[in-house]
C-alpha positions in Angstrom: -11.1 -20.6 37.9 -7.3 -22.0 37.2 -6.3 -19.8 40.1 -8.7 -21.2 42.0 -8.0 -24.4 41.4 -4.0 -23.7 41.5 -4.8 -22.4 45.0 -6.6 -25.2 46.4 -4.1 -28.1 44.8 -1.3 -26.1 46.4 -2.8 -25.8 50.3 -3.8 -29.4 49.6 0.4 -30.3 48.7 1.6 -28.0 51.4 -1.4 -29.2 54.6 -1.0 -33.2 53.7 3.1 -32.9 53.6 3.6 -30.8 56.6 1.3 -33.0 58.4 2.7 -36.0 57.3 6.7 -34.9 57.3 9.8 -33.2 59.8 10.6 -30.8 57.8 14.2 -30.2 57.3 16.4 -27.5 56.4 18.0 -28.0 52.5 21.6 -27.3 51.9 24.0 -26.6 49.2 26.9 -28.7 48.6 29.1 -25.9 50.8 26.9 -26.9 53.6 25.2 -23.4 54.0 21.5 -22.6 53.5 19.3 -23.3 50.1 18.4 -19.8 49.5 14.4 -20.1 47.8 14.5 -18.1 44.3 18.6 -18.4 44.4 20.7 -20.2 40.9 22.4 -23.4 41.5 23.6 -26.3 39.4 22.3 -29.4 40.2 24.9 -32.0 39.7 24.9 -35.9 41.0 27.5 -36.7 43.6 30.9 -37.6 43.0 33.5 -37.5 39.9 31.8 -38.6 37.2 31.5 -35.3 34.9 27.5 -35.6 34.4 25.4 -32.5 34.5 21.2 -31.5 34.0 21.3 -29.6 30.7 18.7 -29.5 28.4 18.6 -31.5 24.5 15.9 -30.7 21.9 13.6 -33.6 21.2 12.3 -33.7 17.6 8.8 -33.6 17.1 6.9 -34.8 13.9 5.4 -31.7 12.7 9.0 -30.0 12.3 9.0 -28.3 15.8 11.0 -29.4 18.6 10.3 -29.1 22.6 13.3 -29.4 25.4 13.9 -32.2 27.3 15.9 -32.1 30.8 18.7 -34.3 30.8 21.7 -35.5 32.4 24.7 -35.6 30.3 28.4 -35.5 30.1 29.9 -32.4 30.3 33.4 -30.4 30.9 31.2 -27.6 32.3 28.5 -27.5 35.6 25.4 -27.9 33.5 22.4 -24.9 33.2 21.9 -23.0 35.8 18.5 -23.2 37.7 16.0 -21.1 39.5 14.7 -22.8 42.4 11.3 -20.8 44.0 8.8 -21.7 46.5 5.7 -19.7 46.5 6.6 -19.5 50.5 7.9 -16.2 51.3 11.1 -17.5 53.1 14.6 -17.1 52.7 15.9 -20.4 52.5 13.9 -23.9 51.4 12.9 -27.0 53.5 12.3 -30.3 52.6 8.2 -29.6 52.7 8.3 -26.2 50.7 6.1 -26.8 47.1 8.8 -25.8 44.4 8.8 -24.2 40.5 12.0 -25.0 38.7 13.3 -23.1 36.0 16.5 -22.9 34.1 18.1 -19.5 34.9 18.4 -18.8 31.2 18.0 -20.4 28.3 20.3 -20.5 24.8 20.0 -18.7 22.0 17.6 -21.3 19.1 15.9 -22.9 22.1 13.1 -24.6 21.3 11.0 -22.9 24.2 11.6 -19.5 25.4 9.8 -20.6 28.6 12.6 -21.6 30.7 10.0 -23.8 33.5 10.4 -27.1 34.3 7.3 -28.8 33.2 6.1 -33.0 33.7 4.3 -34.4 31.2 2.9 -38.0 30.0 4.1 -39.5 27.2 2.7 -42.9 26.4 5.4 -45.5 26.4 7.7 -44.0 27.8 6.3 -42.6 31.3 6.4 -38.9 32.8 9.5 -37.0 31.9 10.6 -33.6 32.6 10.4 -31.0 29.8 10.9 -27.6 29.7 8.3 -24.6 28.3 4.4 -23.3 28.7 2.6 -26.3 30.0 0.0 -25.7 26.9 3.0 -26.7 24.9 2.4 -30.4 25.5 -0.4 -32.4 25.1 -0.5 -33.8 28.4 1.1 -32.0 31.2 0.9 -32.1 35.0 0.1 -29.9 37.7 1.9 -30.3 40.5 4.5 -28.8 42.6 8.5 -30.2 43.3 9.5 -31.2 46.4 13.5 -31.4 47.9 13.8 -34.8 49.8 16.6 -36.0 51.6 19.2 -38.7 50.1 22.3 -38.4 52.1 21.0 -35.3 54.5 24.8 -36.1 55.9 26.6 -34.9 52.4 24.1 -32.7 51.8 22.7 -34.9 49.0 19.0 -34.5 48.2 16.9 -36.0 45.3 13.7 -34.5 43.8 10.2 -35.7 44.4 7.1 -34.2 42.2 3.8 -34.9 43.6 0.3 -34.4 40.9 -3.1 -34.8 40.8 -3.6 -34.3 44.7 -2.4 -37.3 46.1 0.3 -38.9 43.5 3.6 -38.1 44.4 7.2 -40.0 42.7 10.7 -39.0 42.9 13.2 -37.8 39.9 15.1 -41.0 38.5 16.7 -41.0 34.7 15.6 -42.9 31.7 17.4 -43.6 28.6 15.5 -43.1 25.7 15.2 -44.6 22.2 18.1 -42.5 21.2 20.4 -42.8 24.3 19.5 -39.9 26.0 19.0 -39.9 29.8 16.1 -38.1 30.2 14.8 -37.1 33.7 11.4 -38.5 34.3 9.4 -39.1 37.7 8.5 -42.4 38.4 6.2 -43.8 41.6 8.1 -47.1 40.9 10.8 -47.3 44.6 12.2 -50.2 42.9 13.6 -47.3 40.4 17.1 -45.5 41.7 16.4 -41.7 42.5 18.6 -39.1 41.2 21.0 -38.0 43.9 22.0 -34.5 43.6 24.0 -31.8 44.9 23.1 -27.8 44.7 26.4 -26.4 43.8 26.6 -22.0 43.9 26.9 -20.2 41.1 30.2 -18.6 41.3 30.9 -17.7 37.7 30.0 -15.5 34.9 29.4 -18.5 32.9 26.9 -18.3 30.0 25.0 -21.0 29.0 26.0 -22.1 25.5 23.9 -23.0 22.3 24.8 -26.8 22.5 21.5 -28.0 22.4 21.7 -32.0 21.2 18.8 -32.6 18.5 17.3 -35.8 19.3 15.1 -37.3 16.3 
């Protein structure tokens, strides 16, 4: 019945954009072609030493869950895994999209590595990571690549629910300072701009998961 259900949501998603949208071809910051299920970092534009990591978020019962966030750092960020369920090489602006972090450290508070929305009252939808039965409210939906500044191969990320929601990617600092990625159908709100940089290293991703209370 879930596949069912998956199934229909998705043709639904993938019929109303095409028919709605020019689809365009995604690149990566090199200016060659988004290869779908390839590893990039996703990093904003310009100098400014931010990168989507993730940072375990305290829960009262003891556990934790991950959070996606955008934080300083000396390094590129996590690594991610961008799929489309299309069977294509490369990704257009119209292709329904999982995101996953390529790998996850060692003590994360998931071993799921997906990118999963959820509702969180009083604070909106932000963008965790783990099995979507890990949170008590999650979304089904798909991510979409939009264009930003097609020009500088800038993009931002748009996540469309619930058949016909849809709102992009923007950051929100929390309680304790953290800038956590949440999708917001507010345009008054900034998108995240972002880049898809190749992976080009051996890099591993480090255990330097912030605790947030």
């Amino acid at each position: 019945m879930k596949t069912n259900a998956l199934l229909a949501f998705f043709f639904f998603f993938s019929t109303a954009l095409f028919a709605i949208t020019t689809a365009e071809i995604v690149f990566d910051s090199d200016g060659d072609l988004l290869i779908n299920r390839g590893n990039y970092y996703l990093l904003p534009p310009g100098l400014g030493g931010q990168a989507i990591k993730g940072a375990g978020i305290d829960k009262s019962d003891g556990s934790c869950s991950l959070a996606v966030v955008l934080k300083l750092s000396y390094k590129k960020g996590w690594l991610t895994n961008i799929a489309s369920p299309y069977l294509s090489l490369h990704v257009t602006t119209d292709f329904p999209l999982w995101l996953r972090f390529a790998q996850l450290p060692i003590g994360t508070c998931t071993k799921n590595p997906q990118w999963v929305v959820t509702r969180v009252p009083g604070f909106g939808k932000p963008v965790m990571v783990g099995d979507a039965n890990e949170f008590p409210v999650p979304l089904s939906g798909w991510f979409f690549i939009k264009p930003y500044d097609s020009a500088k191969f800038h993009y931002k990320l748009v996540f469309c629910y619930e058949q016909d929601k849809c709102g992009h990617v923007s950051v929100k600092t929390d309680s304790h300072g953290s800038k956590r990625l949440v999708v917001t159908e507010d345009e008054k709100v900034q998108p995240l701009a972002l880049k898809f940089v190749k992976d080009t290293s051996d890099e591993v991703v480090a255990s330097d998961i912030s605790m947030v209370v």
